[in-house]
N, C-alpha and C positions, 0 to 999 in steps of 0.2 A: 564358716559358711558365709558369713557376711563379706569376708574378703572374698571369696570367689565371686560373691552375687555382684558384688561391686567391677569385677574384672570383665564380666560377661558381660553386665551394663554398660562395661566402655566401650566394650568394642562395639556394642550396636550404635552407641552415641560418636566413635570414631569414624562409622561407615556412612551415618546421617552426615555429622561434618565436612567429611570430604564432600560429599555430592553436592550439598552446598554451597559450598568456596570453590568449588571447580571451576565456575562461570564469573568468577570476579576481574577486573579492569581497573587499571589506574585512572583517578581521573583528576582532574584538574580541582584547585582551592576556589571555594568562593567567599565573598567578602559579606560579610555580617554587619548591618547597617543599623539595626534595631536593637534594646535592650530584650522584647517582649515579640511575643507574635501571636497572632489569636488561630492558628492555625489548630486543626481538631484532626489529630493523628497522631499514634505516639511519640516520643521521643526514641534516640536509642535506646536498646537495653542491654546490657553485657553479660553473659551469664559465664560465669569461671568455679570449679569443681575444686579439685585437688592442690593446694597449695602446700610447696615444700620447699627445706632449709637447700638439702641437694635431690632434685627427683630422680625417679630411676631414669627418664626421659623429659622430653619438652613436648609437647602437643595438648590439643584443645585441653587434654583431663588433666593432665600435669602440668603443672607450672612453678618453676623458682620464685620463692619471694622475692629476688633481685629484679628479676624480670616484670612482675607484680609493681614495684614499684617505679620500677621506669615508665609503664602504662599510667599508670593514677598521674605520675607527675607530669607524663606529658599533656592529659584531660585537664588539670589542675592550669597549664603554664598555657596551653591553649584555650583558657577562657570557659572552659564546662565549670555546670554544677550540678551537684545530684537532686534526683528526684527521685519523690517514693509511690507508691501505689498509689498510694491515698491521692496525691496532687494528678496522678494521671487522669484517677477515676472524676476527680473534681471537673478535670480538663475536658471530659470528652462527656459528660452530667449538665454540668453548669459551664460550660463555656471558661473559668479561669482560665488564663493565659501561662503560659510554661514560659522559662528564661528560654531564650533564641538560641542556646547552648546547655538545652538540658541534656542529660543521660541519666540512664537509671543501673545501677550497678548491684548484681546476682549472686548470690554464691547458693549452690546446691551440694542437699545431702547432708548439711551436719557433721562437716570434719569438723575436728578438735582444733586444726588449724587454722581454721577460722577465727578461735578467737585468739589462740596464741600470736599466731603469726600476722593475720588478716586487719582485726581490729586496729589494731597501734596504728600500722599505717595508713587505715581509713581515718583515725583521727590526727595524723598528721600532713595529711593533705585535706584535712574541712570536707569530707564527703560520708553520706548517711548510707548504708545500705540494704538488701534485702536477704534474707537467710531463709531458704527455703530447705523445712527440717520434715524427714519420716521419722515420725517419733517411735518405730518398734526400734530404733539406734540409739538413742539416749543414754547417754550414760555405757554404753559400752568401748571397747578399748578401738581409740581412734578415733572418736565418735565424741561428741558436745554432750557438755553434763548439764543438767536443770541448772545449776546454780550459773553454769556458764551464759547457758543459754537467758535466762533473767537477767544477766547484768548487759549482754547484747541490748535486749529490748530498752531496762530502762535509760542506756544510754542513747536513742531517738532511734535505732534502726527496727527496721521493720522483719516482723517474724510472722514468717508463712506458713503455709500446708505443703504438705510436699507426698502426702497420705501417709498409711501407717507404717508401712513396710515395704513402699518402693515399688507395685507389681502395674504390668501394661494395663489400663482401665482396657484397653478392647474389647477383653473375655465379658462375654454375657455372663460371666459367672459373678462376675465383679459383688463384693463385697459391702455397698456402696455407706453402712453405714459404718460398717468400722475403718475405710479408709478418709472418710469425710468426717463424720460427727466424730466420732471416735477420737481420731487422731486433734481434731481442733478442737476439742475441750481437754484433751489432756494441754497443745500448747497456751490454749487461753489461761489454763489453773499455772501452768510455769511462770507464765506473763502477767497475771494480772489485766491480762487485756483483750482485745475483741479479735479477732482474725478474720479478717474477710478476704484474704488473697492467697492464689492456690499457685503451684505450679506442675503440669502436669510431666509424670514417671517416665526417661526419655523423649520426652519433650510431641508427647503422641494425645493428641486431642479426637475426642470425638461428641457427635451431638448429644449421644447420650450422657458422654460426662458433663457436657455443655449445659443437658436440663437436671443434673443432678445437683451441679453447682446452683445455678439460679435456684432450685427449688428449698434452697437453705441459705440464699440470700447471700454469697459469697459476693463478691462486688468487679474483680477481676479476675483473669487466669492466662497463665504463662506456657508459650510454648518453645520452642527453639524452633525449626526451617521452617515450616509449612506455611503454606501461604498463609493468611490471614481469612477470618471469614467475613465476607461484607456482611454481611446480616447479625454476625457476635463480635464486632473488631474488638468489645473488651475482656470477651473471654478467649481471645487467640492472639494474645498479645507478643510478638515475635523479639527473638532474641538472639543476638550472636554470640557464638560459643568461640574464645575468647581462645587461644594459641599461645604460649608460651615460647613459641619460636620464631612470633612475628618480633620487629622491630616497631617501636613504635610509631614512625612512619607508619607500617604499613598498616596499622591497626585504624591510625587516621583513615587513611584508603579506604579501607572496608568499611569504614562509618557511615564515611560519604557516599559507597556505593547501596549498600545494604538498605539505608536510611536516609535516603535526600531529602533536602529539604520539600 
């Protein structure tokens, strides 16, 4: 069941991605003259799913490790460094300054390959990331174990909400305390630590989930396409969903395009 649920969920998250990237354009490099910049607007954010040794495909949900780290290495050899929730929320709070070459780097869902595959190479290129986990997957086949998932956290990456089991917040039916509190005391007891950062199921925000979050003091939240909202920029924090078929060239491309300075 969960592999189907997961299969059904790509394809919607396949159908958002294309519409997307439909309208993107090369554009030209610009020159970077600053270490810092007091600018108050995200950085990038990457968000990448399913990573594998050989996938059945390449697209935004599937991706090669090989390909994985052509990406990292090119952010790496191009002057990026990562940033975590926390520094954004700082960022757009307190005015802290982000590196002039920040991004922030995603993984949803709680594959196992995350940490098999994922981790090594996050620390082989110096970069921290963010693991956005439904904890009704825990520990099932495919799926991050607590034990995994603690040794993520206390090696500096950041562990999210991701709700309990995955469903569209839309529905007025929504469940709000067992996809929120629920799910983020079970990851806070794995972790030993606090969670204040969500990322919403298909990447589909709305103002309701927007006052469910704040009214439990979450501190940011993740979406993929949709526009941003002026009024919540830190709970509509935008993300591109990451292709396993681009080149890293053109992943540069979409950075600059998606994300200008």
């Amino acid at each position: 069941m969960l592999l189907l649920k997961s299969i059904k969920g790509g394809l919607l998250l396949c159908l958002i991605f294309s519409l997307y990237n439909a309208g993107t354009m090369v554009v030209s490099k610009k020159m970077h003259t600053t270490s810092f910049t007091p600018r108050k607007h995200q950085p990038p954010i990457l968000c990448y799913h399913n990573i594998y040794v050989k996938p059945p495909q390449e697209d935004q949900l599937w991706i090669s490790v090989n390909h994985l780290e052509q990406q990292l290495k090119m952010l790496r050899d191009s002057g990026y460094s990562t940033v975590l929730p926390e520094d954004i929320y700082q960022h757009f709070t307190s005015g802290i300054p982000l590196p002039q070459k920040a991004v922030t780097i995603t993984f949803d869902d709680g594959h196992a390959q995350h940490f098999s595959l994922v981790a090594p190479l996050l620390s082989k290129y110096g970069f921290k990331a963010v693991f956005f986990i439904p904890t009704a997957f825990i520990g099932k086949k495919y799926y991050l174990t607590e034990k995994e998932i603690r040794i993520l956290a206390d090696s500096g990456h950041t562990i999210g909400c991701h709700t309990y089991d995955h469903p569209s917040l839309a529905s007025a039916k929504t469940d709000w305390n067992k996809q929120l509190d629920y799910s983020r005391q079970q990851l806070e007891k794995i972790t030993g630590q606090q969670v204040y950062y969500f990322a919403y199921p298909y990447g589909s925000w709305t103002d309701s989930a927007i006052s469910q979050l704040k009214a439990r003091h979450f501190r940011a939240a993740f979406q993929l396409t949709g526009k941003p909202s002026s009024a919540d920029a830190l709970f509509t924090l935008k993300r591109l969903m990451i292709s396993g078929a681009w080149t890293p060239d053109e992943l540069m491309q979409k950075l600059k395009i998606i994300f200008p300075n």
